[in-house]
LOVEX-126125 format. One record per residue: x, y, z of N, C-alpha, C in turn; chain; residue number from 0. Coordinates in Angstrom, 1 decimal. Atoms other than C-alpha are relative to their C-alpha. Layout:
# residues N
<<X,Y,Z>,<X,Y,Z>,<X,Y,Z>,"A",NUM>
...
END
This chain:
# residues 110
<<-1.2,0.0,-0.8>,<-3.3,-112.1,57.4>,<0.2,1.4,0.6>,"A",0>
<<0.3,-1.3,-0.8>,<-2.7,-109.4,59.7>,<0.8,1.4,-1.0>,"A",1>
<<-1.0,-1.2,0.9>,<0.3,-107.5,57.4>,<-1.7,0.6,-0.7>,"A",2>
<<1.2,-0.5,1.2>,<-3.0,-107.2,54.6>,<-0.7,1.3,0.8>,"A",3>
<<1.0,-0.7,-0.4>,<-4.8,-105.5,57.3>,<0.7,1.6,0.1>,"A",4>
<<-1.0,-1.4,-0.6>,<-2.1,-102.8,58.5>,<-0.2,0.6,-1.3>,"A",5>
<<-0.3,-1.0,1.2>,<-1.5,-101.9,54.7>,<-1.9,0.6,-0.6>,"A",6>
<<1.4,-0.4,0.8>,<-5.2,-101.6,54.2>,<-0.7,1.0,0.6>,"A",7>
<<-0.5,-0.7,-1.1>,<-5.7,-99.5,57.3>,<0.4,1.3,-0.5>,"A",8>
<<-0.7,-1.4,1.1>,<-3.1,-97.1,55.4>,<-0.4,0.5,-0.3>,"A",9>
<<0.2,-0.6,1.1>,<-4.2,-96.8,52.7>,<-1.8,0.8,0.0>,"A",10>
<<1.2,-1.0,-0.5>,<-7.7,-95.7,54.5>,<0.0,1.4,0.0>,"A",11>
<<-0.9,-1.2,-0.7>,<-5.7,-93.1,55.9>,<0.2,1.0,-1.1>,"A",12>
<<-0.7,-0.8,0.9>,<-4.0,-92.2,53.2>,<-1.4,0.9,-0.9>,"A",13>
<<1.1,-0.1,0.3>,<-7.7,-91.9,51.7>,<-0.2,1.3,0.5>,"A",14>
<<1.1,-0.5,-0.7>,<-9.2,-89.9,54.0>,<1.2,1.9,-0.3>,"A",15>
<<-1.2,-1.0,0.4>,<-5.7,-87.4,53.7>,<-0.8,1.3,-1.5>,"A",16>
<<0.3,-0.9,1.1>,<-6.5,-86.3,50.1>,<-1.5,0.3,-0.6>,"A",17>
<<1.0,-0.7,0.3>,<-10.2,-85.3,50.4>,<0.4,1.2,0.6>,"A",18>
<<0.3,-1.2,-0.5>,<-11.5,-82.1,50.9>,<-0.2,0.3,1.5>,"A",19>
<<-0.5,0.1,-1.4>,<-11.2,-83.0,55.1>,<0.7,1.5,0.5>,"A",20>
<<-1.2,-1.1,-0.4>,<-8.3,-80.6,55.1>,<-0.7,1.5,-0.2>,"A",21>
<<0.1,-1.2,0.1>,<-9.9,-77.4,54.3>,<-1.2,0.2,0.7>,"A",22>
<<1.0,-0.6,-1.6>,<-12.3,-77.7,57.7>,<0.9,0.5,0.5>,"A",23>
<<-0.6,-0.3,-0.5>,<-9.2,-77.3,59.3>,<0.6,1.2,-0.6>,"A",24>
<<-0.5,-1.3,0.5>,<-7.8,-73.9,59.7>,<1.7,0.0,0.4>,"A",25>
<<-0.8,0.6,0.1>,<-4.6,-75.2,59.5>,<1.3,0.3,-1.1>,"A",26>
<<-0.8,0.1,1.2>,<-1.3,-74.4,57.5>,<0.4,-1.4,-0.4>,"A",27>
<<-0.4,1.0,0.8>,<-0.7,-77.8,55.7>,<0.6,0.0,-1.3>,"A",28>
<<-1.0,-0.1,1.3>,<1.4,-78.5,52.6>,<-1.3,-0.4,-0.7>,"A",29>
<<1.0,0.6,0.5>,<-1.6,-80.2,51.0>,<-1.0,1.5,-0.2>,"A",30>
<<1.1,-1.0,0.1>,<-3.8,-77.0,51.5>,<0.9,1.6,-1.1>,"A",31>
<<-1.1,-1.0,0.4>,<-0.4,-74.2,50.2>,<-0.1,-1.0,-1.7>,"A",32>
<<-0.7,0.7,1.8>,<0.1,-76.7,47.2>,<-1.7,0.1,-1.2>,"A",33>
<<1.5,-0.4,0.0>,<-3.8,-75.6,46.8>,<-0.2,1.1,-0.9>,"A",34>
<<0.0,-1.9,0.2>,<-3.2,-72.2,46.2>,<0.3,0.1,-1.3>,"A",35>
<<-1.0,-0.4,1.5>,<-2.8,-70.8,42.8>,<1.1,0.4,-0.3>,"A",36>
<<-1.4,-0.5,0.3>,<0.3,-70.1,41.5>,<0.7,1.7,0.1>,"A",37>
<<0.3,-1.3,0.2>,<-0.6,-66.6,40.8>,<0.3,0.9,1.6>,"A",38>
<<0.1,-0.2,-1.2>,<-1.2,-66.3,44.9>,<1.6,-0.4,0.3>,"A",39>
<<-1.3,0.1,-0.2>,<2.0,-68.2,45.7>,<1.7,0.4,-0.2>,"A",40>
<<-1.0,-0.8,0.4>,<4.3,-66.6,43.5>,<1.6,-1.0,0.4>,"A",41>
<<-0.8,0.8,-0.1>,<7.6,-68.0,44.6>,<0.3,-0.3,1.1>,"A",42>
<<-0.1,-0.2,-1.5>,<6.8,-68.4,47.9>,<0.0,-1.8,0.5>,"A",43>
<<0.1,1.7,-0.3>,<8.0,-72.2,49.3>,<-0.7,0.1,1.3>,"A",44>
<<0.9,0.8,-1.1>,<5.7,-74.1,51.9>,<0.9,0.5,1.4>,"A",45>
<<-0.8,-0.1,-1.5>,<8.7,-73.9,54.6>,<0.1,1.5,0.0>,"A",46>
<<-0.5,-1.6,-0.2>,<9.4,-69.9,54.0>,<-1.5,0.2,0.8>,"A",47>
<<1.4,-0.5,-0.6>,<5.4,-69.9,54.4>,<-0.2,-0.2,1.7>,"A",48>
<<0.8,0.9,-1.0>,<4.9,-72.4,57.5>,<1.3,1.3,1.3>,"A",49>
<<-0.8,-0.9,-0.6>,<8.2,-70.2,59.0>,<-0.7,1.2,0.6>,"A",50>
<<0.6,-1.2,0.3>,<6.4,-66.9,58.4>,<-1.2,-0.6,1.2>,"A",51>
<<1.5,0.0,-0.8>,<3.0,-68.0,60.0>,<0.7,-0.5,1.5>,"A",52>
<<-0.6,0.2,-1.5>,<5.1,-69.7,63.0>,<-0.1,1.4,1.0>,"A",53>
<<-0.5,-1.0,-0.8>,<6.4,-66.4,63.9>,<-0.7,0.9,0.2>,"A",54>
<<1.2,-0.7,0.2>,<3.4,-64.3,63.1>,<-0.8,-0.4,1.4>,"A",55>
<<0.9,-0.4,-0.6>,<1.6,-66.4,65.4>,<0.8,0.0,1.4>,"A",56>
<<-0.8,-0.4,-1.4>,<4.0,-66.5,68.6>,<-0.2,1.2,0.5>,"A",57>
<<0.0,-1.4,-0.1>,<4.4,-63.1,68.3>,<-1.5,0.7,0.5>,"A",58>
<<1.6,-0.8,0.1>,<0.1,-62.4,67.9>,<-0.5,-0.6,1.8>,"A",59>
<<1.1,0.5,-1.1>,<-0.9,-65.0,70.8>,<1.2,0.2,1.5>,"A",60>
<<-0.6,-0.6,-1.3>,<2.2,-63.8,73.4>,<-0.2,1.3,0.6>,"A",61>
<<0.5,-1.6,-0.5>,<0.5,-60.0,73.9>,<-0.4,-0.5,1.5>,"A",62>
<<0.5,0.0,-0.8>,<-0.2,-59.9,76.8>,<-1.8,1.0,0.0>,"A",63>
<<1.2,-0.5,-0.1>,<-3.8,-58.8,77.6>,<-0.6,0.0,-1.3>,"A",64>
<<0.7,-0.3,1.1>,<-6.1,-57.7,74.6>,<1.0,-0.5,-1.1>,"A",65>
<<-0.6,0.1,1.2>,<-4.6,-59.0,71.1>,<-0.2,0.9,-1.0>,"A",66>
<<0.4,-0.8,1.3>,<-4.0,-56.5,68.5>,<1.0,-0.5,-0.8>,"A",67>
<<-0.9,0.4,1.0>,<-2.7,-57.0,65.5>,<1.4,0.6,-0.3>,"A",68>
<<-1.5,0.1,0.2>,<0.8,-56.9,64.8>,<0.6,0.6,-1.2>,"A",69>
<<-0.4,-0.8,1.1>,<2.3,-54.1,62.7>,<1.7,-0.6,-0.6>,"A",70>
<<-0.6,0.4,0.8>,<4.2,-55.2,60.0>,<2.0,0.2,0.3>,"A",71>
<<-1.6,-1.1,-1.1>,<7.9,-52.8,61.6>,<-0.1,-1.3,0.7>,"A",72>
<<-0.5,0.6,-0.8>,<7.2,-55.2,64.3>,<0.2,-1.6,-0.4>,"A",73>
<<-0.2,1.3,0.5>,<7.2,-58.5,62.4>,<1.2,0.1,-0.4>,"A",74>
<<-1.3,-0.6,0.9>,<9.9,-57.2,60.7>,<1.3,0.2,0.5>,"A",75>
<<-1.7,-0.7,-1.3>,<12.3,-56.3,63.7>,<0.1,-1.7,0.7>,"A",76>
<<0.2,1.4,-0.7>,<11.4,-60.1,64.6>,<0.2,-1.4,-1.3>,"A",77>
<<-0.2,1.1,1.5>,<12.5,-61.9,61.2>,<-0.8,-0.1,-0.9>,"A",78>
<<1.0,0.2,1.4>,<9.5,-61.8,59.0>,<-0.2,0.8,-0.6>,"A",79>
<<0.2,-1.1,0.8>,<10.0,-60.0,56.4>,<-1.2,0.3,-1.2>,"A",80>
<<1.0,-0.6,0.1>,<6.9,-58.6,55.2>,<-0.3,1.0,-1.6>,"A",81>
<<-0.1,-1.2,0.8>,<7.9,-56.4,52.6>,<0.4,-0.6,-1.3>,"A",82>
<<-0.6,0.6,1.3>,<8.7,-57.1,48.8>,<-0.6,-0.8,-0.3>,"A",83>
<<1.1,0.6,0.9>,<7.1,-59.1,46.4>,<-0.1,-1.4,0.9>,"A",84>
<<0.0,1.2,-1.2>,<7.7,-62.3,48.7>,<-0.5,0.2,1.2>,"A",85>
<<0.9,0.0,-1.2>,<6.3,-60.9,51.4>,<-1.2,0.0,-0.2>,"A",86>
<<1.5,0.0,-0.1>,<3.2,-59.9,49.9>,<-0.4,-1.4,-0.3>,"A",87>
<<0.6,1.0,0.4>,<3.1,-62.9,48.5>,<-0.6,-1.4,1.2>,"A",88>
<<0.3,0.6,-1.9>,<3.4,-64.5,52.2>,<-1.2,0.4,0.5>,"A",89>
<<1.5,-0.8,-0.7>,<0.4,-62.3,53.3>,<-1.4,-0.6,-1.2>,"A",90>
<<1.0,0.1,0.7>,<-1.6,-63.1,50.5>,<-0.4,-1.5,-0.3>,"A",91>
<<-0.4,1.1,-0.2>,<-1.0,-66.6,51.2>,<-1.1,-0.5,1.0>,"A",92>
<<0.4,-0.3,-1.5>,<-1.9,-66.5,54.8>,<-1.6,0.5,-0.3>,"A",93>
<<1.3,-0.6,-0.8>,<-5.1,-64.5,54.3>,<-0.8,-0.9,-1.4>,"A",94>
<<1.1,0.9,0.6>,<-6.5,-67.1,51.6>,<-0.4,-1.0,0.4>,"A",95>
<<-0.2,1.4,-1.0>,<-5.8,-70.1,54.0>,<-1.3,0.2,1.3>,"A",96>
<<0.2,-0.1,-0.9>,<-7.7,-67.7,56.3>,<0.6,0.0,1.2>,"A",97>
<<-1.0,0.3,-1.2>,<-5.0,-67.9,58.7>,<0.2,1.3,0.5>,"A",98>
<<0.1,-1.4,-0.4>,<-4.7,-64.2,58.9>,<-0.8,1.2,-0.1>,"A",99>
<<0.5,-1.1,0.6>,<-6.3,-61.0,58.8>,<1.0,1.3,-0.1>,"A",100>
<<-0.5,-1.5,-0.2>,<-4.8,-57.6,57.8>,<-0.4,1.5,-0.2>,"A",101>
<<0.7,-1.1,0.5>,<-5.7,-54.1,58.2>,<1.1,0.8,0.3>,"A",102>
<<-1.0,-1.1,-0.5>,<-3.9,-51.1,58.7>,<0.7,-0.2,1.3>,"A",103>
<<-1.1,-0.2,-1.6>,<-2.6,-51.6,62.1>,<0.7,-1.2,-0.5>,"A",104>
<<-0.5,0.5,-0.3>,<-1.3,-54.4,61.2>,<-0.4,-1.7,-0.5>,"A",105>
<<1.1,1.7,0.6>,<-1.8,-58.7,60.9>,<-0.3,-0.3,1.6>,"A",106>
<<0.6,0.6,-0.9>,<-3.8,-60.6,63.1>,<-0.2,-1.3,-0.4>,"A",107>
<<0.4,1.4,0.1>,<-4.3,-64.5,63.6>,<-1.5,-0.3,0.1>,"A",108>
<<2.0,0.4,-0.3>,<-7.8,-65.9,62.9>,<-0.9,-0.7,0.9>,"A",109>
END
């Protein structure tokens, strides 16, 4: 019957969801954060994270001209706070996902 098929279909889906698929993609997903050790996460929720990385990367890919990385002051004067044990734990987050890099000047998008 066709319902059988739709739910079967799904549950392909849903399949293919919880392999290792996800960690080609360089991608913040809840599935890939809920990954992370605890140790890394710290108390850091998925939405503070996906927030954080939003604004990180607006901020990195609206430079005009050359991209440099984005000193922490200026994430900071732009909502993401950076600093304190939740922030590192944000950064430390971000740079195991691969999503960012940071050096002294500053973060950069990967």
């Amino acid at each position: 019957s066709h319902n059988e098929n739709i739910s079967s279909m799904f549950e392909q889906n849903m399949n293919v969801n919880n392999n290792e698929y996800e960690d080609d993609t360089n991608d913040l997903t809840e599935g890939r954060f809920n990954k992370l050790p605890q140790s890394t996460k710290q108390r850091v929720t998925y939405i503070q994270l996906d927030e954080s990385y939003q604004l990180i990367q607006s901020l990195y890919y609206n430079q005009k001209g050359k991209k440099k990385p984005i000193a922490i002051k200026t994430l900071a004067n732009n909502g993401v706070k950076l600093t304190g044990q939740t922030g590192t734990a944000i950064i430390n987050c971000l740079r195991s996902l691969k999503l960012i890099q940071t050096s002294k000047q500053g973060i950069s998008c990967v």
